[in-house]
N, C-alpha and C positions, 0 to 999 in steps of 0.2 A: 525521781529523775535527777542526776545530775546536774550543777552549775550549768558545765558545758552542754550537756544537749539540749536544756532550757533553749540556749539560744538558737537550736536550731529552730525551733517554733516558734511563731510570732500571731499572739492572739486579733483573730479577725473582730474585734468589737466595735467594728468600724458604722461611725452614723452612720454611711453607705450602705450601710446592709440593713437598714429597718424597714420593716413591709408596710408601707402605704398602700391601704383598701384605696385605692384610687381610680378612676374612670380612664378610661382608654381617651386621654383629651388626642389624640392624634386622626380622631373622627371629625372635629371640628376645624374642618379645612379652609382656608382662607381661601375664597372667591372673587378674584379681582380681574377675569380674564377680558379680553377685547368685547368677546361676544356680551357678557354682564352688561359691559360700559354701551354699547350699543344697544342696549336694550335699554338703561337708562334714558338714553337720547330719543329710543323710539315712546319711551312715555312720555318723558317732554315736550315732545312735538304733539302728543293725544290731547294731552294735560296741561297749557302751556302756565297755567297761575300756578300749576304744583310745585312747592319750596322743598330744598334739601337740605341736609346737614344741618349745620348752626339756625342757617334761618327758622327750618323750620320748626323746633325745638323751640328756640326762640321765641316765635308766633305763639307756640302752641301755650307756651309757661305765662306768658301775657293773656293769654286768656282761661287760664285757671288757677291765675294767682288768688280769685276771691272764692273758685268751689272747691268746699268742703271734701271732696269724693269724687273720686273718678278711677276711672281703668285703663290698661296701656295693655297696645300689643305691638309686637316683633312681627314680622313675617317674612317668609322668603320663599320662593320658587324651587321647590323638591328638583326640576328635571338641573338646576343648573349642581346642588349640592352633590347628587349623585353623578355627574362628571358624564355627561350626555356629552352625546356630539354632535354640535348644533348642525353639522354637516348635514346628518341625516333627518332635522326635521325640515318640514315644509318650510317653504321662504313666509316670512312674516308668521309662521306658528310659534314663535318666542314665546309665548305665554304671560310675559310682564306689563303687558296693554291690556290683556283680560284681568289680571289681578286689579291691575289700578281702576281697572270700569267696574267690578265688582267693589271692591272697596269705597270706591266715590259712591257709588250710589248708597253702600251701606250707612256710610257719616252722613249721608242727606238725609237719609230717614231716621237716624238714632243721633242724631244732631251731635255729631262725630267731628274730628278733622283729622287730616291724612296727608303723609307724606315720605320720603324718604331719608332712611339716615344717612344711605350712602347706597351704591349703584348695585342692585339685587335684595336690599333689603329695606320694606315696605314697613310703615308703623302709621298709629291709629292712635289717639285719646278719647276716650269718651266720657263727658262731665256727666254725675251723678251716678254712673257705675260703680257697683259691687264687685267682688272676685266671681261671688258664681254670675253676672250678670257676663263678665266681662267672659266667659267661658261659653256662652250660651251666643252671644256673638259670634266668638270665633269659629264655633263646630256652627252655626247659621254661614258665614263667609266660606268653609272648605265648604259646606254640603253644596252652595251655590255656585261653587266652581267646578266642582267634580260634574255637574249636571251639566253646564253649557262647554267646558271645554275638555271632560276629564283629564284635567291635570291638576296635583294635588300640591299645597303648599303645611309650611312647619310651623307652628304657632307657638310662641312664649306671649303666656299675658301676665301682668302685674295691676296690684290694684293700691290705692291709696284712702286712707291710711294705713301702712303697713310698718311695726314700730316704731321705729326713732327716725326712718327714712324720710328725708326733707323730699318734696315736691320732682325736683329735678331729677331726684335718684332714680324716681319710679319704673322712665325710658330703661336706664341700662338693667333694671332686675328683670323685667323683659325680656331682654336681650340674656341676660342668666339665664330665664327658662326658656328662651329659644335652644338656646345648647342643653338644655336638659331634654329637652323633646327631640332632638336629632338621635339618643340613644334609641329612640323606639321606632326610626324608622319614617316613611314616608306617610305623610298627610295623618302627623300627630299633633299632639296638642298636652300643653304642660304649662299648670299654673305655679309661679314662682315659690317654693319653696323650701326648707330646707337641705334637701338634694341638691337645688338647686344652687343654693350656696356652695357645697362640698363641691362639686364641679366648678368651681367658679375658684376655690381653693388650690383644687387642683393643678388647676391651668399655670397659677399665679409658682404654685411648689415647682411646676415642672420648668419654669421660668428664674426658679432661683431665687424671686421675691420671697421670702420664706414670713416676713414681716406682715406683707399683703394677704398670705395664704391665713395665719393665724388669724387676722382681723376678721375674712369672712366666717373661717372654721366655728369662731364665737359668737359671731351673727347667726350661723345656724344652729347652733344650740339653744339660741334664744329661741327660736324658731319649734324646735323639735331637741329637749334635754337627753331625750331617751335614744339620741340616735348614737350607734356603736360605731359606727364608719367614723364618722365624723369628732368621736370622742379621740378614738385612735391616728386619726389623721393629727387630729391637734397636740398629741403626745408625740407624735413624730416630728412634728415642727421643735419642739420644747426639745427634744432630743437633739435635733440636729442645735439649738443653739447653746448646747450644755447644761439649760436648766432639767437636771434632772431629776428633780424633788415633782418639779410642775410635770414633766413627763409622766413620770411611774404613777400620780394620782390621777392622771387623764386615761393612762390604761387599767388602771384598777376599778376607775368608773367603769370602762367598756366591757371589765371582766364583770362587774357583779350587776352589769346590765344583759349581758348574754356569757354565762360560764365557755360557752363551747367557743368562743372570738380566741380562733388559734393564733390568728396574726397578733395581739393583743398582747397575750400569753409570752409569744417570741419574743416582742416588741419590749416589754418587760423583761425580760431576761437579757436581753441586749445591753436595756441600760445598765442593770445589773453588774455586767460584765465591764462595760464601761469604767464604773467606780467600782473597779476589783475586788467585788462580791460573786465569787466564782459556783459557789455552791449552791447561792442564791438562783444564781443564771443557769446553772444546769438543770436544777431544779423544774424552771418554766422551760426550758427548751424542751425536757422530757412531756412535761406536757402538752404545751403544745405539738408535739410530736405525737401523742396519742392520739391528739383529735385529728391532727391531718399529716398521716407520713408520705405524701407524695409532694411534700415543700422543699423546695430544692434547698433554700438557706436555712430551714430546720436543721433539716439529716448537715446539715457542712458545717454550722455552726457547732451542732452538740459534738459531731466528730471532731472539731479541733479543738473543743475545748476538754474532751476525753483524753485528745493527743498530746493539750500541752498541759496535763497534769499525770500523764506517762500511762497511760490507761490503756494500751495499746490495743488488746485484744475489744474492747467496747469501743474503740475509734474506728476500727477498718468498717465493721459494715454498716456505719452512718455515711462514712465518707463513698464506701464503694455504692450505695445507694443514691449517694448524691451524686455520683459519675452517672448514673442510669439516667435520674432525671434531667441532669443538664449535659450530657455526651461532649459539646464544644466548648464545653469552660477546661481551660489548661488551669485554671487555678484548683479547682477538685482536683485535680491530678498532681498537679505537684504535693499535697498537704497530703494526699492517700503514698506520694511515694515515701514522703518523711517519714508517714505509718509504718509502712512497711519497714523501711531500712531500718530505723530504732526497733524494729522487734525481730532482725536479722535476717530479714527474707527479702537477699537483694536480687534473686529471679523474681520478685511480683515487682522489686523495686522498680530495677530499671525501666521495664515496659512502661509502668507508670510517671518516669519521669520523662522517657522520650516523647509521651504523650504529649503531656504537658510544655516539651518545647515545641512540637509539630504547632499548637495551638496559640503558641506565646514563644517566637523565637527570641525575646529579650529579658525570658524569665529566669533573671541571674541565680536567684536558689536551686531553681531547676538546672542548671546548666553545671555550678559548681556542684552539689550531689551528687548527678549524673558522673563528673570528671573522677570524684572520688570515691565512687562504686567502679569503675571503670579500673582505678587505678589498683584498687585494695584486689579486684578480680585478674588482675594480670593482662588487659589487654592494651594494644597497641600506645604506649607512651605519648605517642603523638596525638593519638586521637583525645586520650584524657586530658593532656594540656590546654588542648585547643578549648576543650569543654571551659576546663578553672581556670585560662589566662581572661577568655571573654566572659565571665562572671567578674572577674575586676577591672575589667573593664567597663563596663555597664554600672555595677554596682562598686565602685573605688572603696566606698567608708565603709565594706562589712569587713571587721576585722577575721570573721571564722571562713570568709571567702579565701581571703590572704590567707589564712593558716593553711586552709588545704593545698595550695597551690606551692606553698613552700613543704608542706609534707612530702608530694610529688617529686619536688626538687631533691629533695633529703632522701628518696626512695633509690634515685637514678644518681647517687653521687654529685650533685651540682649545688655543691656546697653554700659557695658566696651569693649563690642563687635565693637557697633555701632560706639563709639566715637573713640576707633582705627582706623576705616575706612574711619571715617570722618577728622580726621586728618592726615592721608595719601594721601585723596583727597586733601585737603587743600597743604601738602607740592609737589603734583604735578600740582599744579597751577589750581585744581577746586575751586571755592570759596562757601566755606561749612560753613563759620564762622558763621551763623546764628544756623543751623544744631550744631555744637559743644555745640554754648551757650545753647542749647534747651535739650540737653542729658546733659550737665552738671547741669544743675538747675533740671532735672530730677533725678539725682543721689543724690544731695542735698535733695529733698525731701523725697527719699526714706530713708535716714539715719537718 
């Protein structure tokens, strides 16, 4: 390929595009509504010694500052997570009066205590607890609720000692496996552990803490070394902050932990491509592409990096594959039209970049492309301008935008038009100098 059409292509090896095996955290819905806080109030009024938040924490760390071992549980009322509407239960069928009378009575017999962290979510310590004791409780508490009022609540339990976790910590790894048990639905139950890390990762990744996410990611490896999710997750963090020596060795664990880990595989070839080791990176795209070719950023990634090493004929049907799986991305479409048009098939061209602006009207390569398939085709002048004046407008510093829109000029006689464009191209590092001398000796002759 050519200098020049080099730059029509611009490699996606963008951290953006690394697959995180990650958990749907958009399940883990914040419950803060009227009805919640009104039910708070109605256990307090049941229960009036029962303590909240800080205090009760508090209380509770005061009195298991000298035991050895103990167990913590989360809990929370399934009908408020699933987004019932309190409309239609009975008046005072809340359910959060029976949890705290079943729980009270449970800490009285299992020399327990109980309280709230905040307003729908119920917790428990129990001193001299085990994990599996502490598991044996909790399915004792659902089965005893499902029986007097069947309605069923989520359980995360943690137990102490668990690693290097100081006392305090125990409550929120709890609260970790409450969110691990919300994947499975109502009236589950999920003892803290390395899953439940990785979710706990996740939350923090999709938050942008990428610092936060590592910290658990490694926690759960401690936990469980052999886990691939979790190997790959922490390679994508390493990825996203450029150390990519750390990255490639955290996906090379998760490949020779499970060969078949396509995202791994990808994920690997990404950084690859990253530190512009291209061969490398097509390498693993192709395979993971064996193991699983209905990945939308497999098939788009191996296709533009076919495209930008001028492979034309092995880029269209990664990329046209990748238009199947992902139909509403304008970016498939524009990279399949660049396809096209560098291998001179500007009838697949166009469709495929008007695509691409239908789905992305400010997608300047799309737009300037389009003007100059428009233009080289003979149709309406105006219409092509329109295309390449607002790709420099959008995008002002692509100098190969400027060249096309002075080529246009240069098509239709609009000389001092042209040569602006072309030396605009020129001072953003396209090389038009040929282009210049050619409208300038034109201008010469005109005069």
């Amino acid at each position: 390929m050519t200098t020049r059409n080099k730059r029509l292509f611009h490699s996606q090896g963008s951290e953006s595009h690394f697959l995180l095996s990650k958990t749907d955290t958009g399940r883990l819905k914040e419950t803060k509504s009227k009805e919640i806080i009104d039910a708070q109030d109605a256990v307090r009024s049941a229960f009036p010694d029962m303590l909240s938040g800080n205090d009760f924490i508090n209380r509770a760390y005061q009195q298991l500052d000298a035991i050895a071992q103990f167990s913590a549980m989360v809990i929370r009322l399934d009908q408020v997570q699933e987004d019932s509407d309190p409309a239609e239960l009975p008046e005072g069928d809340d359910g959060h009066v029976d949890v705290a009378g079943i729980l009270d009575r449970l800490c009285r017999q299992e020399n327990g205590l109980w309280g709230t962290l905040e307003a729908g979510f119920f917790a428990s310590f129990f001193p001299g607890r085990n994990g599996s004791d502490s598991l044996e409780l909790a399915h004792d508490f659902q089965k005893r609720l499902v029986e007097k009022t069947a309605k069923t609540v989520t359980i995360g339990v943690a137990s102490f000692p668990t690693m290097a976790y100081k006392k305090p910590e125990i409550i929120n790894n709890a609260r970790k496996a409450l969110d691990h048990a919300t994947f499975f639905g109502a009236n589950s139950l999920v003892a803290f552990d390395a899953v439940s890390l990785n979710i706990s990762g996740d939350k923090f990744y999709e938050k942008g803490k990428i610092q936060a996410a590592i910290y658990e990611f490694k926690l759960a490896l401690e936990l469980d070394p052999s886990n691939v999710n979790v190997h790959n997750s922490l390679g994508v963090c390493y990825g996203l902050q450029s150390h990519h020596d750390s990255a490639i060795a955290e996906f090379q664990k998760a490949i020779a932990i499970d060969p078949g880990e396509y995202m791994a595989l990808y994920n690997l070839g990404l950084v690859h491509l990253l530190i512009e080791q291209r061969d490398r990176a097509l390498e693993y795209f192709l395979d993971a592409d064996k193991i699983n070719g209905n990945n939308y950023e497999v098939a788009f990634q191996t296709g533009t990096l076919y495209l930008e090493t001028g492979n034309f004929e092995k880029c269209r049907p990664y990329l046209e594959r990748a238009a199947e799986l992902e139909p509403e991305s304008g970016q498939v479409y524009r990279y399949l039209g660049d396809c096209y048009a560098a291998d001179h098939m500007p009838e697949a061209a166009i469709p495929a970049y008007k695509k691409a602006i239908k789905h992305n009207p400010h997608d300047a390569a799309a737009l300037s492309a389009l003007g100059g398939l428009f233009d080289d085709q003979g149709e309406n002048p105006e219409i092509s301008q329109m295309f390449l004046s607002e790709s420099v407008v959008i995008s002002p510093e692509n100098g190969l935008f400027h060249h096309r829109l002075g080529r246009h000029f240069s098509n239709h006689n609009r000389l001092d038009e042209a040569l602006k464009e072309f030396e605009k191209a020129t001072s953003l590092g396209y090389d038009a100098a040929t282009d210049i001398q050619a409208i300038k000796d034109r201008i010469k002759v005109e005069k």
